[in-house]
C-alpha positions, 0 to 999 in steps of 0.5 A: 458505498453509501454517503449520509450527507445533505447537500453541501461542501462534503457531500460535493467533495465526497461524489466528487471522489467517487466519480473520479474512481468510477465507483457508485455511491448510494446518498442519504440526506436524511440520517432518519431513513437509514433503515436498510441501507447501513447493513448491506452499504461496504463503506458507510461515510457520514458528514459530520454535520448529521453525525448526532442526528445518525447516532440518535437512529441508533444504527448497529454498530458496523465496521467501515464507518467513518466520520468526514468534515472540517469541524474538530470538535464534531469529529471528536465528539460523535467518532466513538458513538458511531465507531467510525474513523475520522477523516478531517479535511481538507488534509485528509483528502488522500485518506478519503481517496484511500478509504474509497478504494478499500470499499470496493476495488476493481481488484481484490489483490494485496497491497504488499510493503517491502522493507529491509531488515538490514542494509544491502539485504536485497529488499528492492529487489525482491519487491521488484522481483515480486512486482515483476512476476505479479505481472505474469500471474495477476491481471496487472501489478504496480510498484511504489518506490517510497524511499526518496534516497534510494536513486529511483526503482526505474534504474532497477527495472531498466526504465530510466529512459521509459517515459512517464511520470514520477515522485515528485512531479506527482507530490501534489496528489490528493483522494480524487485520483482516477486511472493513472495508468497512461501517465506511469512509466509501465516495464515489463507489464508492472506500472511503476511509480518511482523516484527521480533523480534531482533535488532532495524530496521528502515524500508525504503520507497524503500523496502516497496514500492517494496514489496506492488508494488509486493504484489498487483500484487498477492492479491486483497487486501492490508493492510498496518498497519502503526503503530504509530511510525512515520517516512518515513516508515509510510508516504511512506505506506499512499502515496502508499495506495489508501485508508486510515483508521483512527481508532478512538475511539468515545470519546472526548479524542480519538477524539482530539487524532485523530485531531492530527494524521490527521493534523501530516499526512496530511490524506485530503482524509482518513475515519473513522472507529469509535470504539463504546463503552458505553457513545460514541459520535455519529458518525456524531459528530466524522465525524464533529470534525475529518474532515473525513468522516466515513466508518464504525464502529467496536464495542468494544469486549473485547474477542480480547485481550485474543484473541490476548494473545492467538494467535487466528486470531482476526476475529475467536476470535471475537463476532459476531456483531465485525465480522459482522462490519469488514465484512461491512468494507471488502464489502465496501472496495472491492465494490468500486473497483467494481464500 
C-alpha cells in the first residue's frame, strides 16, 4: 500500500495498523513526489492534511484511494476531488483496519454473509455447513456469529465447552488487530467467533469490521451469519461480505418472506440458496419471484436437528446428498475467486 502523510498522528496510527497486519507499506511525505507510485500502489491512503497539495499534482483518478484524519471539514472538502473514501478517526479506526486488509490479504478467498430469508429456514446452519466444509477444501475457514439473540454458533458446531474467546469480551476491538488466531475457539478446522451467553449485547459495526478485516487476512473463507435481528451489526456484515446469501425456503409463504428481507436490505446483488422439500416450487419460480439469481440448493434433512441438539458439526451429521449440496456451494464460492 502506499501512505501519503507527514510525519504525525495519522501517519503513526497508519504504520501502526500496518505493522499489526504484517503488511508493508510504502511512505510519501511530500505529495509532489507521487509520480510512479500511485499507479502501481493497491491501496492509496492520504492524510487529510496533504489532501490539497495531493489534488493540486493532479494524479489519475484511481479506485481504492481513501482520505484519513480528524478534520471533517477537510474530509469533506478534498473526498470528491481525490475520488477517495472518508475514514474519520478516531471512529473510524476498524474501517481502517478493514480498508488494510482488503488491499492486500494473505488470502484471496470471499467474505460470504448468511442471512435468512424467513424464520427457521436453516440459514445458520448452512453458514456453518459452509464454514465446516471450507475448511476441508480451503487453507483455513472462520465463522462470524453476528446475531446477539441467537444463543451463540458454538452450540451448533459443539464447541461450548472449547476454550477461547468470544463476543463480547471481543467488543472493544479496533482496525489494529493482528492473528487472533491462538485466542478463538477453532472446532473442526474453522476459527469461530461467537457469541456468549450472558447479558444483552449489542454488537457494533467498528468491532465486527475490525474482526473480519483480521479474519480475512488468515482464512481463505469468511462466513459471516448474520441472523435476523436486524440492526447495524447486520447491515455492517452484508456491507462488508463481498457475497451474500439468501436462504430461502422453496414455498409460497418462505418466498414472500424472502421478498421482505431482500427489500428491508436492500440485497441488489445477493443469491439464493433454495432449501427443497416435498411439493417445493421450482427454482426458476423462486429466482423470479425473489429478484435474485440462485446459486444453489441444499435439501431438507431432518438429521440436522438432532444433529444440532446433539452438538454434532452439521456437515458430519448430515445425508449425503445435504453434504454433497454444500460442497457444491463452497466449489462455487471459491472458484469464482479463482476466475
Amino acid at each position: 500500500m502506499l501512505l501519503v502523510a507527514p510525519s504525525g498522528e495519522v501517519r503513526d496510527l497508519v504504520l501502526a495498523a500496518v505493522t499489526a497486519q504484517d503488511l508493508q507499506a510504502e511512505v510519501v511525505a511530500e505529495p509532489e513526489r507521487l509520480a510512479g507510485v500511485w499507479r502501481s500502489a493497491g491501496t492509496v491512503v492520504v492524510a487529510a492534511e496533504v489532501a490539497r497539495r495531493v489534488a493540486d499534482a493532479a494524479p489519475p483518478a484511481r479506485p481504492g484511494v481513501f482520505l484519513v484524519g480528524s478534520d471533517a471539514v477537510q474530509l469533506a472538502a478534498w473526498s470528491a476531488p481525490l475520488s477517495a473514501g472518508v475514514i474519520p478517526l478516531p471512529d473510524g479506526a476498524a474501517w481502517l483496519g478493514a480498508v488494510l486488509a482488503d488491499g492486500r490479504s494473505r488470502f484471496s478467498g470471499p467474505v460470504v454473509a448468511v442471512l435468512g430469508g424467513s424464520g427457521g429456514v436453516g440459514a445458520s446452519t448452512v453458514a456453518a455447513a459452509l464454514a465446516q466444509v471450507g475448511a476441508e477444501r480451503a487453507e483455513a475457514s472462520a465463522l462470524v456469529d453476528v446475531d446477539p439473540l441467537g444463543g451463540g454458533l458454538d452450540l451448533l458446531l459443539g464447541a461450548e465447552r472449547v476454550g477461547g474467546w468470544r463476543w463480547p469480551r471481543l467488543e472493544a476491538a479496533d482496525g489494529r488487530l493482528g492473528d487472533l488466531r491462538s485466542y478463538l475457539p477453532v472446532v473442526e478446522g474453522v476459527t469461530l467467533v461467537s457469541m456468549a451467553r450472558g447479558p444483552a449485547f449489542d454488537l457494533s459495526r467498528e468491532p465486527l469490521a475490525a474482526m473480519v478485516g483480521a479474519l480475512r487476512s488468515w482464512h481463505s473463507l469468511v462466513v459471516l451469519d448474520v441472523g435476523r435481528c436486524g440492526g447495524s451489526a447486520a447491515r455492517e456484515a452484508l456491507r462488508l461480505a463481498g457475497r451474500q446469501l439468501v436462504v430461502v425456503s422453496a414455498s409460497v409463504r418462505g418466498v414472500a418472506a424472502a421478498r421482505q428481507v431482500v427489500a428491508e436490505y436492500e440485497l441488489e446483488r445477493a443469491e439464493l440458496v433454495i432449501r427443497r422439500g416435498r411439493g417445493s416450487l421450482d427454482s426458476s419460480l423462486v429466482a423470479e419471484a425473489v429478484g435474485l439469481p440462485v446459486l444453489g440448493e441444499v435439501p431438507t434433512d431432518r438429521r440436522l436437528a438432532d444433529a444440532a441438539e446433539a452438538g454434532e458439526p452439521p456437515a458430519r451429521g448430515v445425508r449425503r446428498g445435504y453434504r454433497r449440496a454444500v460442497d457444491s456451494l463452497v466449489q462455487r464460492l471459491l472458484a469464482a475467486v479463482d476466475d
